[in-house]
Wavefront OBJ file of the C-alpha trace (Angstrom):
o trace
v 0.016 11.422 22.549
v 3.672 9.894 22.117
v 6.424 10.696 24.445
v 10.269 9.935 24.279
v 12.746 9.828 21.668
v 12.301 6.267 20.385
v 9.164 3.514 20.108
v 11.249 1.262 22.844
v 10.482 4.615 25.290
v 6.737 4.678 23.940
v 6.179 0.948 24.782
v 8.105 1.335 28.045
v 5.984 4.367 29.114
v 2.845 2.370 28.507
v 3.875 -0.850 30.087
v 1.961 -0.046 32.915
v -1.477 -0.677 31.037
v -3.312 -3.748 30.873
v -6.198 -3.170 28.792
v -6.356 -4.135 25.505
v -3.746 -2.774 22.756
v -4.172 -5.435 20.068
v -6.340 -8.273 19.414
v -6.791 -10.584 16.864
v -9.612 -12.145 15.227
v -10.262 -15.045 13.022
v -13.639 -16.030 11.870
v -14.950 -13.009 13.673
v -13.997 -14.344 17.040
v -10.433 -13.085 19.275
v -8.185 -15.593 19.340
v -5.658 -13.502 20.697
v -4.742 -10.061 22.525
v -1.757 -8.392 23.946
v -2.270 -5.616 26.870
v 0.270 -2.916 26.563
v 2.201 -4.874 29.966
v 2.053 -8.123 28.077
v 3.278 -6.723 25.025
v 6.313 -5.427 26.619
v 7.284 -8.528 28.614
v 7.303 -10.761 25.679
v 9.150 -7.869 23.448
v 11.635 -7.801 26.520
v 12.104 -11.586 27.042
v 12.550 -12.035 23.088
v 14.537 -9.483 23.329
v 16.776 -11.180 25.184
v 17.712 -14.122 22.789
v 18.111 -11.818 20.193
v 20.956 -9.917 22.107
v 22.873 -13.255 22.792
v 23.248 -13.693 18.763
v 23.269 -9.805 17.587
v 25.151 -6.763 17.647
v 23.801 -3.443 18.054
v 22.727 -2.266 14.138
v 22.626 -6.002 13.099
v 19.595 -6.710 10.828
v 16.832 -8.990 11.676
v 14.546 -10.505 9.116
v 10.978 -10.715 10.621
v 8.607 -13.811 8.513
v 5.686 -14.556 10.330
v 2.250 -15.091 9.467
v -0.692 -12.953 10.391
v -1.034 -12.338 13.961
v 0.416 -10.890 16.994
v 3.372 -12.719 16.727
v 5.000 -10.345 14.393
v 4.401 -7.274 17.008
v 6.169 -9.409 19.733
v 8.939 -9.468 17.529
v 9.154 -6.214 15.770
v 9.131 -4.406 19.388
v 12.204 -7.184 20.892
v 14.601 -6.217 17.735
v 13.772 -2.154 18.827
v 14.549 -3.069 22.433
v 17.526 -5.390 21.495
v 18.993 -2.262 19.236
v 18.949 -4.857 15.648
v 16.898 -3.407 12.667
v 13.855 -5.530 12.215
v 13.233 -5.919 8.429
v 9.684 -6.616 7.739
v 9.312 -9.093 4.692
v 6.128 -10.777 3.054
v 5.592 -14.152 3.730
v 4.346 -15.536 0.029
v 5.481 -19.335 -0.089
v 4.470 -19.937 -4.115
v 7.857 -19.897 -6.829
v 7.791 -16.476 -7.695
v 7.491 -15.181 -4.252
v 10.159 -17.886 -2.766
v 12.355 -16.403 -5.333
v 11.751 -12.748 -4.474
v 12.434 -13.585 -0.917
v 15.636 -15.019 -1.731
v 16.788 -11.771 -3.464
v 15.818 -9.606 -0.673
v 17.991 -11.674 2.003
v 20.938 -11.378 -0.273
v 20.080 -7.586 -0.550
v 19.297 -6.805 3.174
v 22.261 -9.223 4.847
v 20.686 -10.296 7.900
v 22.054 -11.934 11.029
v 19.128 -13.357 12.573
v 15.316 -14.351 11.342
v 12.823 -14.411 13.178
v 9.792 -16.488 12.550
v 8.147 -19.798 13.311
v 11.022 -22.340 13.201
v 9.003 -25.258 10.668
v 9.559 -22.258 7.848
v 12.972 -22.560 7.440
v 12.580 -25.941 5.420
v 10.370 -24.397 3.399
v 12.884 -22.026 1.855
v 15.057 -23.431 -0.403
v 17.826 -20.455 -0.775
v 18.353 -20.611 3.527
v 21.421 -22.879 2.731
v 23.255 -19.862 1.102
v 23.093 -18.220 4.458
v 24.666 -20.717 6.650
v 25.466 -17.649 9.371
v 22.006 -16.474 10.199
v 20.783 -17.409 13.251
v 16.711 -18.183 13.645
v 14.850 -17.811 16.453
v 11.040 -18.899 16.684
v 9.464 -17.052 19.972
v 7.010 -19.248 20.566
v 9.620 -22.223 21.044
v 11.799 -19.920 23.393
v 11.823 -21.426 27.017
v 10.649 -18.495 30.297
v 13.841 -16.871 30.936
v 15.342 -13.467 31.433
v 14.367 -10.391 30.003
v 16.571 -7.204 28.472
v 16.538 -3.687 29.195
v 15.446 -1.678 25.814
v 18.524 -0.617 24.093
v 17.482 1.022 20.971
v 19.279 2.658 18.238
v 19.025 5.374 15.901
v 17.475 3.375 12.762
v 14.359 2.627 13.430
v 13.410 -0.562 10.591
v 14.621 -1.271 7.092
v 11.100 -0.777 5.123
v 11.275 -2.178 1.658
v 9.186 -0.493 -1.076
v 6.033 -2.389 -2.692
v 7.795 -2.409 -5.793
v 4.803 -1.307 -7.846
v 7.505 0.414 -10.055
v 10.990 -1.125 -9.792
v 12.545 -3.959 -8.043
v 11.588 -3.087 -4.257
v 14.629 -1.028 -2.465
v 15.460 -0.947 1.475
v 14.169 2.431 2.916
v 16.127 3.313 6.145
v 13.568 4.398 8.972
v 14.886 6.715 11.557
v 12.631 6.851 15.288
v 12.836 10.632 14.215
v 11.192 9.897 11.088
v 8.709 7.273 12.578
v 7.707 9.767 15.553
v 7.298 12.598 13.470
v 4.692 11.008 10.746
v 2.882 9.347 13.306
v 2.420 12.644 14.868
v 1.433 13.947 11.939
v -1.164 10.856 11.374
v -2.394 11.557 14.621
v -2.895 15.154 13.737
v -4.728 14.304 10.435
v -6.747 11.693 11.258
v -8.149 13.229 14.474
v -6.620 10.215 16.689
v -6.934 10.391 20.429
v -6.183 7.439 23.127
v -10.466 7.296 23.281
v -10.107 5.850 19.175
v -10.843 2.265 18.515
v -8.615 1.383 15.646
v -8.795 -1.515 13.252
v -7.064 -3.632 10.389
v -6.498 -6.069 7.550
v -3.710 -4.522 5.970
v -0.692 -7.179 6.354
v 1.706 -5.219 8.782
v 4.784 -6.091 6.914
v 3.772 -3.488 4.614
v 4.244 0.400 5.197
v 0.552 1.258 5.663
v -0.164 -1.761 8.214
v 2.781 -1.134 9.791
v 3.046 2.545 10.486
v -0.388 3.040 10.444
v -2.017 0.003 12.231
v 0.368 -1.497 14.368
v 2.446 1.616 15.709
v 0.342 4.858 15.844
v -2.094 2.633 17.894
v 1.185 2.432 20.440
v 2.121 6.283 19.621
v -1.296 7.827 20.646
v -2.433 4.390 23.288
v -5.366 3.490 21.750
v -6.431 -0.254 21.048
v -6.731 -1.674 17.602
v -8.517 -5.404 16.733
v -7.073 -6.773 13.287
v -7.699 -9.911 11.336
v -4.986 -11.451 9.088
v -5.408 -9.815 4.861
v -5.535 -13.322 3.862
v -9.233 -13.305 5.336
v -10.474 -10.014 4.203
v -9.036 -11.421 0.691
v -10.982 -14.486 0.952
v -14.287 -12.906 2.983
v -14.572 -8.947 2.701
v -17.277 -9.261 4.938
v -14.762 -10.237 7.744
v -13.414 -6.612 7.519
v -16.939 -5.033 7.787
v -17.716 -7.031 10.480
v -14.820 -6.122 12.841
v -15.803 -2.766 11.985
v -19.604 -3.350 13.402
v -18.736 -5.584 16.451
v -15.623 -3.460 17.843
v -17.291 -0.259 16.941
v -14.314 0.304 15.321
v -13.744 4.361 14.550
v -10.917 4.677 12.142
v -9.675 1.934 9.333
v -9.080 1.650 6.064
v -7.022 0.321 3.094
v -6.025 0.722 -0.925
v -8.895 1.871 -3.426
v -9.291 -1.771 -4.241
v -10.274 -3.236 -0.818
v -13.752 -0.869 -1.011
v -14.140 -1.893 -4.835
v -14.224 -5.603 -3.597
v -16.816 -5.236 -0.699
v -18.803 -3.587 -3.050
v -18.346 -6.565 -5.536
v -17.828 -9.241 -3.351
v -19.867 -8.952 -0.052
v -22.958 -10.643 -0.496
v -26.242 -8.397 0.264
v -27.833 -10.726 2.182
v -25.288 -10.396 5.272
v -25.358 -6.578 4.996
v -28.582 -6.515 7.713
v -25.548 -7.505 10.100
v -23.465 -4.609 9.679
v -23.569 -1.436 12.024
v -21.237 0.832 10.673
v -22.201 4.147 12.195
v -19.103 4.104 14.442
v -16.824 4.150 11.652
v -15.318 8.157 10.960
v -12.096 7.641 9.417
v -12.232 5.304 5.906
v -9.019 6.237 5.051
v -7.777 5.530 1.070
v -4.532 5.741 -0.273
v -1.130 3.495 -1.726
v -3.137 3.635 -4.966
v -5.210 5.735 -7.198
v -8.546 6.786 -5.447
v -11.548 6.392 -7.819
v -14.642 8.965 -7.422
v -17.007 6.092 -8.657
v -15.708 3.439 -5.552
v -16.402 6.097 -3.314
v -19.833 6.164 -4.861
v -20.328 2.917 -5.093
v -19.232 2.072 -1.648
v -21.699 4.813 0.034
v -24.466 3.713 -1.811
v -24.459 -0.114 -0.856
v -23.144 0.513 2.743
v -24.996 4.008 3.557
v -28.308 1.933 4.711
v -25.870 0.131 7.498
v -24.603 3.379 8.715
v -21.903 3.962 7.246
v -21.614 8.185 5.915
v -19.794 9.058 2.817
v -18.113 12.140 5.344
v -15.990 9.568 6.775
v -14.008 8.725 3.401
v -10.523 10.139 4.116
v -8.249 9.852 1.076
v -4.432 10.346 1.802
v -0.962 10.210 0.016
v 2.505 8.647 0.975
v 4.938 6.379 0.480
v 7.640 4.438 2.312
v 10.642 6.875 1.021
v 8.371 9.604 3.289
v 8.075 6.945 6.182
v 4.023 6.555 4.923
v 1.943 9.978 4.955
v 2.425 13.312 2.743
v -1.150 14.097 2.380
v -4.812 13.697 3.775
v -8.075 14.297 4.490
v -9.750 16.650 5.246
v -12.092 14.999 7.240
v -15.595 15.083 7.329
v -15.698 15.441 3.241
v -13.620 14.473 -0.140
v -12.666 17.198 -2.992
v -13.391 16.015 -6.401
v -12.329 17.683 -9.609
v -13.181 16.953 -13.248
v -10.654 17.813 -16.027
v -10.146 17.594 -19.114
v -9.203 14.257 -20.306
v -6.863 15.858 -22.938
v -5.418 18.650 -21.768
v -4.311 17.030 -19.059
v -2.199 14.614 -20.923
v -0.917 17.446 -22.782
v 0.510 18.759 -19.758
v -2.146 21.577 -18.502
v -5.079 21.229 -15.851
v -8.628 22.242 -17.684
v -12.021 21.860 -15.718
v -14.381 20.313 -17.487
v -18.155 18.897 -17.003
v -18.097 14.979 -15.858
v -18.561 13.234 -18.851
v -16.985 10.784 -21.288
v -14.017 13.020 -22.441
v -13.517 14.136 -19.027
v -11.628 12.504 -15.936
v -13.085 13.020 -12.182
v -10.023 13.218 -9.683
v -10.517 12.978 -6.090
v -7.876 15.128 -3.928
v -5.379 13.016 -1.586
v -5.613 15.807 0.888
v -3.657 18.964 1.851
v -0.192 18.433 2.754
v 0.888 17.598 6.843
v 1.448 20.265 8.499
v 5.393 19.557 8.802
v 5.595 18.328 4.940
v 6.366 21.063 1.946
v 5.011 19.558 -1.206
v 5.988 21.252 -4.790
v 5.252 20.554 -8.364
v 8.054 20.237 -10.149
v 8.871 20.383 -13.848
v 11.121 16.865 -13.843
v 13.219 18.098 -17.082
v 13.852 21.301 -16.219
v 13.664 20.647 -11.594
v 11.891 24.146 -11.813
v 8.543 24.627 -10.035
v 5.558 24.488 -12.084
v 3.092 27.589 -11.986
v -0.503 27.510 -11.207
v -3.051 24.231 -11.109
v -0.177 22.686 -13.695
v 0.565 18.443 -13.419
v 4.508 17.754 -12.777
v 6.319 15.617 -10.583
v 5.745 15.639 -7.024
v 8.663 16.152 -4.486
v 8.386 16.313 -0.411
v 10.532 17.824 2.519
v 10.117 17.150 6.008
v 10.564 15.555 8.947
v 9.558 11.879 7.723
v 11.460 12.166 4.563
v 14.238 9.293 5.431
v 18.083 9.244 4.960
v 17.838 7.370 1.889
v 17.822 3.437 0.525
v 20.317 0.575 1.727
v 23.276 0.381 0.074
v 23.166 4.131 -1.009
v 21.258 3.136 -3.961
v 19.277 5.945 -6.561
v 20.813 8.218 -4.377
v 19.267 10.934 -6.927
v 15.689 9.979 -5.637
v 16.561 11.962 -2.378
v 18.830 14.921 -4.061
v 16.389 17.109 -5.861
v 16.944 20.522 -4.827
v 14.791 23.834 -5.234
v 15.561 27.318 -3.439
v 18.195 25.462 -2.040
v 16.694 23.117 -0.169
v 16.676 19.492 -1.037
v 13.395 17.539 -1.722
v 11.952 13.356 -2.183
v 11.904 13.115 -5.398
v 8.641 10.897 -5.539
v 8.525 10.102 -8.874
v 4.568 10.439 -8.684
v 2.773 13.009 -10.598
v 0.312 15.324 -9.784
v -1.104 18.922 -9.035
v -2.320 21.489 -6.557
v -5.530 22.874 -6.550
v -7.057 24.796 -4.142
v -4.037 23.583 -1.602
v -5.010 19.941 -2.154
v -3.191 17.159 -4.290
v -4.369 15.489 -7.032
v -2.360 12.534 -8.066
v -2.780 11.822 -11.704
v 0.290 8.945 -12.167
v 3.270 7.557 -11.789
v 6.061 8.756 -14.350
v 6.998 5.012 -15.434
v 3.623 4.203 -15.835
v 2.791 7.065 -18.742
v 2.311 5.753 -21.750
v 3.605 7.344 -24.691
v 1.577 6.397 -28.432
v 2.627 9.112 -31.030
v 3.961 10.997 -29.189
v 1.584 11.837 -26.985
v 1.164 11.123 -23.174
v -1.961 8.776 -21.653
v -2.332 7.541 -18.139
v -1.833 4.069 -17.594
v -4.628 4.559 -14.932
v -6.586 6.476 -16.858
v -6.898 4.170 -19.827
v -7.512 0.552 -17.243
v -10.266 3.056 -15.536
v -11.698 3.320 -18.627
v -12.209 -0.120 -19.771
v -13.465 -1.461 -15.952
v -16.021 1.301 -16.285
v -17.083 0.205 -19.798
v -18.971 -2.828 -19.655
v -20.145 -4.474 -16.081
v -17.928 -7.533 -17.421
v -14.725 -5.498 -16.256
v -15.919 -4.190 -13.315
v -13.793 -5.227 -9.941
v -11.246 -6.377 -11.773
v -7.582 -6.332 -12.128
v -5.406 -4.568 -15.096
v -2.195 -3.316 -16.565
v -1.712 -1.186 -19.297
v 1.693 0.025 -21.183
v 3.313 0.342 -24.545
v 5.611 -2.111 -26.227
v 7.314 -1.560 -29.161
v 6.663 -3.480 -32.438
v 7.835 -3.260 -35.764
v 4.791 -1.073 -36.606
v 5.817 1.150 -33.758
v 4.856 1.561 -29.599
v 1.649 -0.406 -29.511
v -0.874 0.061 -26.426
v -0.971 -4.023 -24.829
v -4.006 -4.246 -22.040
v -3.919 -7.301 -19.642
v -6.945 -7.731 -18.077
v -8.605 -10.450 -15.412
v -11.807 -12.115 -16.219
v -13.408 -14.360 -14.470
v -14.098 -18.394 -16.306
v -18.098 -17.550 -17.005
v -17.889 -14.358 -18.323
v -14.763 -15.966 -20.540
v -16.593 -18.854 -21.427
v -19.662 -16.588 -22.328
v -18.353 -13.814 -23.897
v -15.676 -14.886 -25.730
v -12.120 -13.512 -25.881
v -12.277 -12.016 -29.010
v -15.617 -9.698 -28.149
v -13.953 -8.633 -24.647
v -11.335 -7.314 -26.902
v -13.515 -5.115 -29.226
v -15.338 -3.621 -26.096
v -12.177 -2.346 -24.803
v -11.060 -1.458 -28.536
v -14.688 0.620 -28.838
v -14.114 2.010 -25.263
v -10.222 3.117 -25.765
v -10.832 4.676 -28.930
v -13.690 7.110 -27.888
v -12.432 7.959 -24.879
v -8.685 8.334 -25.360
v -8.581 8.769 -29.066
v -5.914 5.579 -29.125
v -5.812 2.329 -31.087
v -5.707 -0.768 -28.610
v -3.254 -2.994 -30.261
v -3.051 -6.051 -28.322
v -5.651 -7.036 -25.156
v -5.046 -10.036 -23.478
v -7.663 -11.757 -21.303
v -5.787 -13.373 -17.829
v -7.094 -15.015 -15.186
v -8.290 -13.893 -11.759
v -6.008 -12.674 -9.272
v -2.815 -13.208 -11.882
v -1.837 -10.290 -12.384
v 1.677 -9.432 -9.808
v 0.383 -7.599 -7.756
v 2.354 -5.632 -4.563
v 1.763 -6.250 -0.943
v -0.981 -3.953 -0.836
v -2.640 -5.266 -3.721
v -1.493 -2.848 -6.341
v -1.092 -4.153 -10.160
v 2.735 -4.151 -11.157
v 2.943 -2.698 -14.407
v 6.322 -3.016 -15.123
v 6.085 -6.936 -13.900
v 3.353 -7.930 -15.768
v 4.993 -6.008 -19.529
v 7.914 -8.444 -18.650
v 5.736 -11.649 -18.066
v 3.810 -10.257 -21.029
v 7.131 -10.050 -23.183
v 8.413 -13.374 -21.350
v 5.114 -15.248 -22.525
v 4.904 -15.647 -19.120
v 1.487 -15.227 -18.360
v -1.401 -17.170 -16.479
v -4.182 -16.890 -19.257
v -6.734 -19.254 -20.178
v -6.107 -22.388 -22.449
v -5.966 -20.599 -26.386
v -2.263 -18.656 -24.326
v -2.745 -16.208 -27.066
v -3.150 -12.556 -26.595
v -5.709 -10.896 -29.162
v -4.809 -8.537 -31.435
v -7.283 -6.058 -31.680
v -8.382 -4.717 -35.459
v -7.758 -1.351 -36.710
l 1 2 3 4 5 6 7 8 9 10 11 12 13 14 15 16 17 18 19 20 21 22 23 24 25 26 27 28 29 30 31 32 33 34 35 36 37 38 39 40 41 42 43 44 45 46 47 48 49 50 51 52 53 54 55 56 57 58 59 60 61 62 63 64 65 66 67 68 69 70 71 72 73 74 75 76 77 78 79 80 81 82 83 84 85 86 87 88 89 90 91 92 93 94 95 96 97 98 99 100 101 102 103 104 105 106 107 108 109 110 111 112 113 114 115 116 117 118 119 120 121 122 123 124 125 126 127 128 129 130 131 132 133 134 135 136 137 138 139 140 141 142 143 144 145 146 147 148 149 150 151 152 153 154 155 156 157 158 159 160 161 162 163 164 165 166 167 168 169 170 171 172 173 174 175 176 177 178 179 180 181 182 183 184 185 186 187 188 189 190 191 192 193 194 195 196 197 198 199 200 201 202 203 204 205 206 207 208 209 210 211 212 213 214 215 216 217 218 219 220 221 222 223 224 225 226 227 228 229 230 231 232 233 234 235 236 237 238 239 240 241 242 243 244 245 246 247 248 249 250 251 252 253 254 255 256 257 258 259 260 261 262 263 264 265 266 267 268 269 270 271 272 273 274 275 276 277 278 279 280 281 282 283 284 285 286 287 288 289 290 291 292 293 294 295 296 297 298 299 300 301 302 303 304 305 306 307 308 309 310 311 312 313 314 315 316 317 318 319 320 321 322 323 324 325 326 327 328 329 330 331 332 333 334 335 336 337 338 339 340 341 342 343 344 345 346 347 348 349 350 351 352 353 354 355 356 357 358 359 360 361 362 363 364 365 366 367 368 369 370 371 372 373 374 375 376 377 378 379 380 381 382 383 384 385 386 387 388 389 390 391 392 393 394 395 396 397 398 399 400 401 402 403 404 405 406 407 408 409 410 411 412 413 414 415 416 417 418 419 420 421 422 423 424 425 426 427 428 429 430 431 432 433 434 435 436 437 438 439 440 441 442 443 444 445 446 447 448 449 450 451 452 453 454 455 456 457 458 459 460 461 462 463 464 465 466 467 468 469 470 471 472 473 474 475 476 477 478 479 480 481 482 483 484 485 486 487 488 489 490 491 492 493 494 495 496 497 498 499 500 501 502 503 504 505 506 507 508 509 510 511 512 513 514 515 516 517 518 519 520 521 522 523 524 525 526 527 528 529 530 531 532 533 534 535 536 537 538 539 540 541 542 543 544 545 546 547 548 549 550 551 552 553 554 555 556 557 558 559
């Protein structure tokens, strides 16, 4: 397991190995690998440059595109004592414009990246003081003796919910959740790790890129755009690395299932893999299913499903496991937007939950009443809140300083924002608070209601959505975005899409569907992990601002 006070002293300590601590694959071949020794010498000579522009607790903006190039640099701005700022690399308007916000909100002094990129961003002339290094253009020279400081990275949120805020990452914080992921997952220097997940992102980072380097195991990872574009590519690392622990959002087993054609699944041997963890979005009982029941014949064993709860303001996990099985529980569909937890028999009036896990053994979840910041009683939903060790010091800037302030028997707690229950000392995460819809004064799940209409009509099925309420003159209407693909569009027909989810809204959830609006595939903003932003897509939605097909008109659904 890890030893020292800081990832600089974990790296050091394992300098001395040369076998394998990262490769990475394209096409399903290696085109590149870093040995623990190799990894420190370039994070050491890179360091270098860095320290002849910086100052110790300077930020450094890291852009790079998948590979190992980005671990290089993330481990010279730890040795160099700079905060490296992990940002997603998205070259398209929207995300150019995004970018541009978060160097005005993070103030860096130096980017790091490949050098061509900086003429491809067209705010970089506002910043006429940064200085940019590319490492692969640096020239052999000397190296620097790790310096590190306190803060650990500047980790900015997805944004699923709000405009995405700089968490400040202690090494305490990062040393005590990988500990606990190492504890949870079962993780031992003998595990063969593996990756898509883009490791600019919380879950990538923290989970695939440093508790590999916490515990000294090796990990092989291919670059998300490729699992986006070929699922199978993830599958496949998992079979020819005999890869034991890897996973991803609730989405990424949804598309193999979709999107992985059954004719290559005769090349698939997953029987290595033990750990499929799930998390950084609802888990759905019927992936799980669905995933088990086209991959079980290649080896792979529902036991292995590992679904898990965090977020970046707790440095990544809260809750997980336990292995070797997954808690589901089916409640009332009702009740439970009423505000109380009712078992009930799977069935159309009914929502199945799947647990995220118990708590870590150093976090303290509670369920919290957010009106009243009193503790709920019993198997009751409220807010969820988190102390511990990985809870961090709080956003740049001092910003929503409240999110970190909630107190209870006197000690303070993270509020998440999230809600959710215990039962049986496991959570279930039923929402987020911004995302509950409220039609007559009564609260629905945003989730619940999108779950509903993908699990409708096959037409749905894999596909993106965002529900919410906007108000109208007749009152807070219930607006549905959903992807379709162009044949189902062109066969369907908008108009009868909208009267299946109508049919399907109505029975289930006892709500009138006022406006559903067909988009196209892959439209919808999505996070860094994949997760549909709600709150972005009402404002494109209210903006007009939408990527739909040709008629640009959303259908208003009859009474």
């Amino acid at each position: 397991m890890g030893s020292g006070t800081t990832f600089a002293d974990l790296l050091v300590s394992r300098s001395h190995h040369f076998e394998d601590a990262f490769t990475f694959s394209k096409s399903g071949e290696i085109i590149d690998r870093r040995s623990y020794a190799s990894l420190h010498a370039q994070a050491s000579r890179i360091a270098h440059a860095i320290h002849e522009v910086t100052r110790p607790g300077d930020r450094a903006i890291l852009l790079f595109p998948p590979g190992l190039g980005f671990v290089d640099a993330f481990f010279a701005c730890i040795y160099a004592g700079v905060i490296p700022t992990p940002l997603s690399l998205g070259l398209n308007k929207r995300q150019v414009e995004k970018l541009g916000g978060l160097f005005h909100d993070a103030k860096p002094t130096i980017v790091l990246g490949p050098a061509d990129l900086r003429t491809r961003l067209p705010f970089i002339h506002e910043f006429p003081e940064i200085s940019w290094i590319d490492p692969e253009t640096l020239s052999p020279g000397p190296t620097l003796a790790p310096n590190p400081i306190e803060i650990a990275l500047l980790q900015y949120t997805s944004g699923s919910t709000s405009a995405p805020k700089g968490v400040i990452v202690s090494h305490a914080n990062l040393l005590a959740n990988e500990a606990m992921i190492a504890e949870s997952f079962g993780h031992t220097p003998d595990t063969v790790g593996g990756g898509w997940l883009p490791l600019y992102h919380d879950m990538g980072l923290i989970g695939c890129m440093l508790q590999p380097v916490f515990v000294g195991f090796t990990v092989h990872l291919i670059s998300h755009l490729e699992f986006l574009a070929q699922p199978f590519r993830w599958l496949e690392l998992v079979s020819k690395h005999r890869i034991n622990t890897t996973g991803g959002p609730n989405f990424a087993y949804e598309t193999c299932v979709q999107r992985v054609s059954p004719e290559r699944d005769g090349e698939l041997d997953l029987r290595s893999w033990t750990i499929a963890f799930n998390g950084a979005e609802p888990v759905s009982a019927r992936t799980l299913d669905a995933f088990t029941d086209r991959f079980s014949p290649r080896g792979f064993d529902r036991r292995a499903f590992f679904p898990c709860y965090g977020l970046a303001e707790a440095t990544l996990l809260v809750c997980g496991g336990p292995r070797g099985g997954v808690t589901r529980l089916s409640v009332d569909r009702c009740a439970l937007d009423a505000g109380e937890v009712v078992p009930a028999e799977v069935g159309p009036k009914a929502r199945e939950l799947v647990a995220s896990g118990a708590p870590t053994r150093e976090s303290t979840v509670k369920i919290v009443d957010p009106a009243r910041a009193e503790e709920v009683s019993g198997a009751q939903p409220g807010e969820i809140w988190v102390a511990g060790p990985s809870v961090v010091r709080g956003y740049l800037h001092g910003r929503a300083a409240q999110t970190f302030q909630g107190t209870l028997y006197g000690q303070t707690y993270l509020r998440t924002g999230d809600l959710g229950f215990l039962h049986d000392g496991q959570l279930f995460v039923t929402g987020r608070m911004r995302d509950m819809i409220i039609v007559s004064g009564k609260n629905h799940y945003a989730e619940d209601i999108e779950a509903t209409i993908r699990g409708c009509d096959p037409v749905f099925e894999g596909m993106g959505s965002a529900a919410f309420a906007t108000q109208e003159a007749s009152g807070e209407t219930l607006v549905v975005l959903h992807e379709i693909g162009r044949d189902d569009r062109s066969r369907i027909g908008e108009a009868e899409l909208a009267e299946i989810a109508r049919e399907a809204v109505s029975d289930h959830h006892g709500l009138r569907l006022g406006r559903f609006v067909v988009v196209l595939p892959s439209s919808l903003p999505r996070t860094s992990s994949g997760k549909v932003q709600r709150f972005v897509a009402r404002q494109q939605f209210l903006a007009q601002d939408l990527k739909g097909y040709p008629s640009g008109e959303s259908h208003r659904c009859a009474p």
